[in-house]
N, C-alpha and C positions, 0 to 999 in steps of 0.2 A: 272322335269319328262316329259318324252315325251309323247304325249297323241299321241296312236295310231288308226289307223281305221286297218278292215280287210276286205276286199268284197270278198265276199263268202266265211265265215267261215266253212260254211257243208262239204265245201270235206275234203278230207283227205289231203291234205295239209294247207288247212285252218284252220283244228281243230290242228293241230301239232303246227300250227303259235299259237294260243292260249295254249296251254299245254306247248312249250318252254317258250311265255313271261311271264307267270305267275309267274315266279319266276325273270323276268329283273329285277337288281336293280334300272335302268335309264329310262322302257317303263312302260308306260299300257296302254292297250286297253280300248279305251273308247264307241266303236261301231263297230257294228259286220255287215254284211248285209247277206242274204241267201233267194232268192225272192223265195224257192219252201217252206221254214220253218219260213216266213215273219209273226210274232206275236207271235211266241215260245221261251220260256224262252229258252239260249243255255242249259242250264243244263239238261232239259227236253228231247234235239235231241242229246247230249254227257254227258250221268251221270257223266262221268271221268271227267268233265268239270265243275261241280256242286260246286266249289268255286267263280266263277265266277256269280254274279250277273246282267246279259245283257241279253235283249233281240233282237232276230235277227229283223232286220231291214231290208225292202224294198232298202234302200239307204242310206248310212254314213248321219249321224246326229251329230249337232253340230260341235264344232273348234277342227281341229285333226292337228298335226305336223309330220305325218306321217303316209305312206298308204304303204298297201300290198294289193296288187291284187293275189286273187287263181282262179278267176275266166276262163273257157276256154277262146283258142284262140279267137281272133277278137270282143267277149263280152268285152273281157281284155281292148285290146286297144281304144275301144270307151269309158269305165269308165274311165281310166287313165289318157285320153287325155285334158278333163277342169282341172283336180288336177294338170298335168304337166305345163298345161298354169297358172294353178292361182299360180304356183311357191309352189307346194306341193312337197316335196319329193315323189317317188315313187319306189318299187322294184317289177317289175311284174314277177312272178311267169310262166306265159305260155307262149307259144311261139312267143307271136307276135314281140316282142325288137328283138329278138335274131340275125333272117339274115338280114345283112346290104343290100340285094340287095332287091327291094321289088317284080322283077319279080322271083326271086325263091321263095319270099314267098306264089304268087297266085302258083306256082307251085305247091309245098308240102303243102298248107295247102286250096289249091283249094280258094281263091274268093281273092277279090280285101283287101291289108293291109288297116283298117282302118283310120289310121294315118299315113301315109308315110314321111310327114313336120317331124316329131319327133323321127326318125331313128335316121338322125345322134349328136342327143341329147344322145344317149342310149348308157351306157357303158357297157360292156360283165363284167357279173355279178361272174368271176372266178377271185375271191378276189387274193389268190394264183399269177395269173399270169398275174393278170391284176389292180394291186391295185392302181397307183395313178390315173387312170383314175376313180373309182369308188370312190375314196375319194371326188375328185370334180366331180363328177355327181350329176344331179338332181332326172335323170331316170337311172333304172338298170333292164338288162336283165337277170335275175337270169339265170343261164346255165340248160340245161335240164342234168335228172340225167345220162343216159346212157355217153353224152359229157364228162360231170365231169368227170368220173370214166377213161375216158378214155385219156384225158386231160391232168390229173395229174399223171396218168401212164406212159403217153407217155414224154413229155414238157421237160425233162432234158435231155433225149438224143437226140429229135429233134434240140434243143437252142443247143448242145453242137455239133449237125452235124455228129454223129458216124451214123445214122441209112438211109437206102436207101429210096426209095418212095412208096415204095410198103408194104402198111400197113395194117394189118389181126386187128380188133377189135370183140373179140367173150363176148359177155357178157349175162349174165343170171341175171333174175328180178323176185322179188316176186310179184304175183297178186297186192297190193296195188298198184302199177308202172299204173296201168290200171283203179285209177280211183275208185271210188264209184257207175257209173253208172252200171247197170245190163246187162251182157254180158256171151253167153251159154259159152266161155271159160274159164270165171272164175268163173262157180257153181261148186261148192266141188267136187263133184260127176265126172265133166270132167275134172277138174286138178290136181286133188291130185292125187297120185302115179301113175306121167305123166309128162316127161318133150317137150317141142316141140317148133320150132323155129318157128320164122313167122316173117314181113315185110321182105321176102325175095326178094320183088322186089323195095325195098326201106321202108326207115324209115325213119320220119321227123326229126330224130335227124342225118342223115346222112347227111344234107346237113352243118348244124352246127360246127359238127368235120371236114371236110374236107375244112371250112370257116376259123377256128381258128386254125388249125396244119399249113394251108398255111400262117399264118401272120407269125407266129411261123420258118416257112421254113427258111434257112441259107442260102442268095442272093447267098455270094459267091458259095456255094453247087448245086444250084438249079438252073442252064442258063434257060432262057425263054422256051425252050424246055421240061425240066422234071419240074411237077409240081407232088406233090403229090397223089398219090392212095390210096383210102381210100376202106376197105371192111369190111362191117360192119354185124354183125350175131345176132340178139339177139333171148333169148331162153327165154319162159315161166316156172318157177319152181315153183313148188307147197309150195312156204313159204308167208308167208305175208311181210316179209321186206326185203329189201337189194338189192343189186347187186356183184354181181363179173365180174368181167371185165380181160381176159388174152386177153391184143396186141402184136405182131407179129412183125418185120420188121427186113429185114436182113440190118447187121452190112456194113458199108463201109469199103473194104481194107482197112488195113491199119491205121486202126482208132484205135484198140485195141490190146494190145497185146495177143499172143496165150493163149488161154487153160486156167488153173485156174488163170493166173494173167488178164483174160482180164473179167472176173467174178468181180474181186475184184475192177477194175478198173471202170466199170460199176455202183457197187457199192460207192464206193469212188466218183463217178459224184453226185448219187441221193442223198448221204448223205450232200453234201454241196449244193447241188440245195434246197435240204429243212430244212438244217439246224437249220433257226432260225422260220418256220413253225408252228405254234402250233397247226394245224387241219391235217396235214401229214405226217406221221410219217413210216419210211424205216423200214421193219421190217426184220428178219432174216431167218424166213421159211413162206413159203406159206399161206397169213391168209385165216378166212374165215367169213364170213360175220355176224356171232353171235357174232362176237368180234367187231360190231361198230355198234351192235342194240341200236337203241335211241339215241344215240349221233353224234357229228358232224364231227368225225376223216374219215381219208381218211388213211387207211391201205396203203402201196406199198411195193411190193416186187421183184425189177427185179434180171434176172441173163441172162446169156448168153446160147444157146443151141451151144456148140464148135462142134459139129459134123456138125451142117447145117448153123454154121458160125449166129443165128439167135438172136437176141435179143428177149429175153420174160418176159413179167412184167405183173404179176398180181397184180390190185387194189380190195377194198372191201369199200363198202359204205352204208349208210342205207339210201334210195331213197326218204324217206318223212323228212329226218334231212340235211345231206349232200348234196344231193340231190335237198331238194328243201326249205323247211321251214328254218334250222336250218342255211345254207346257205345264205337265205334270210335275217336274221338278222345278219351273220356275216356281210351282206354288209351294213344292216343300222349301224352299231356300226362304220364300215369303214366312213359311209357319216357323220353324225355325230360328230366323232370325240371323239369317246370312243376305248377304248382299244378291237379289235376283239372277244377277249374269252368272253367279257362282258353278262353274261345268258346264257352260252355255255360250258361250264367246266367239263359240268360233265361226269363220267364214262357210261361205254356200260352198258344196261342192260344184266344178264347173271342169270342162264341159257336160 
């Protein structure tokens, strides 16, 4: 059994982390941390949580074989960094693993990366597209949800070269996306029956997608002159879960053939690109995000717009499973060396 830690079980990806392992046949959590709820039983700060006999802790207690970090940026990577050194596993959940360059990370997340040495220790935590790196990894940068959704929307026709450089990513996020902390945009009152876009002058997940579509880029496609354009849109909607993510990018001459056969052909890419996938799955019309509430599937649905020559793929993901918690364990079962589904199997909640 693997005995797990969690730091900072209170948020909401931390409590997720504990409501998926609960049922791991192979983890359990054996120490929780939450220094604002430091001496509370968790069942006490998460009723739903109330099989769960722990209480929150100032700081992991006792011999653990593995750590998740929910905790914010730069908090994150100051805890992480003695567990990385003492040879702990670790999958950090915030943003600090994520950009390999550490002056964009004072950039977008304003102050100096805690740990810069352990960058390039850190594998991009998109099991999906990046899996033998994260099997031997020690440290993983779990992907932020907005990236994923758009990742995995995108990644088979980027790998496959049919799509230009000039990339539209418009996605909508339920309030959970923002956190536990108290914020006037997400009191009931100012976001329900309201939708509204915001980091229109940047979002820290922008610099990420446009990190991981570039690796992704086709050398021969792309001369040192064109590098990818990424425009990134996200929008506030008044549900507590999920995302929907439609990307944009117009098709390369010649890359497809005309009209409904170059639909199919499109199709026929994403279907073998995820073929033997068990967390993405091609679907046939338009999903939408109550079809991967609670669970850890990645919906995709692309087709072609033949009038503006444009490729359009919408993904659907639940932000605290997919996204971020449910994600995070498919990468520990990856490090490990259990089979991915492992604690992960199960259906969307509906209605």
């Amino acid at each position: 059994m693997i005995k797990v830690g969690v730091l900072n079980v209170t948020g909401y990806a931390g409590a997720e982390l504990a409501r998926l392992l609960y049922t791991h046949p192979e983890a359990e959590i054996v120490s929780v941390t939450g220094r604002s709820e430091a001496g509370k039983k968790l069942a006490a700060v998460f009723p739903h949580l109330a099989s769960y006999n722990l209480t929150i802790e100032p700081e992991l207690s006792g011999s653990v074989d593995f750590v998740f970090s929910a905790l914010p940026h730069a908090a994150s990577a100051e805890a992480c960094a003695p567990l990385v050194r003492a040879g702990v596993p670790v999958v950090d959940i915030s943003g600090d693993f994520r950009l390999n360059d550490v002056k964009e990370y004072a950039e977008w997340y304003g102050g100096e990366h805690p740990a810069p040495e352990l960058l390039p220790q850190a594998a991009y935590g998109l099991t999906e597209l990046n899996r033998e790196a994260v099997r031997s990894a020690k440290l993983i940068a779990n992907p932020g949800c907005f990236p994923e959704s758009a990742l995995l929307g995108l990644a088979p026709a980027i790998r496959a070269g049919i799509i230009g450089p000039e990339i539209i990513v418009d996605s909508k996020s339920g309030v959970s996306g923002a956190g536990r902390g108290l914020a006037l945009s997400t009191h009931f009152s100012e976001a329900a029956e309201s939708v509204s876009a915001y980091g229109l002058s940047g979002h820290r997940h922008l610099p990420e997608m446009v990190q991981e579509i570039a690796k992704m880029w086709p050398p021969a496609e792309a001369p040192e002159a064109v590098k990818p354009s990424v425009t990134f849109m996200p929008h506030l909607i008044p549900m507590t879960r999920g995302i929907l993510s439609t990307c944009y990018a117009p098709i390369v001459p010649g890359q497809l053939p005309a009209g409904d056969a170059g639909k199919q052909a499109v199709r026929d890419l994403y279907g073998e690109a995820y073929s033997g996938e068990p967390f993405v799955r091609v679907v046939d019309a338009p999903p939408s995000t109550k079809q991967t509430r609670g669970n850890n599937m990645c919906l995709v649905y692309p087709t072609v717009d033949v009038r503006a020559d444009r490729l359009v793929v919408v993904s659907v993901l639940d932000n605290l499973v997919k996204g971020a918690a449910g994600q995070a364990i498919q990468n520990m079962n990856a490090m490990m060396g259990l089979p991915e589904t492992t604690g992960l199997d199960a259906p969307a909640v509906y209605p």
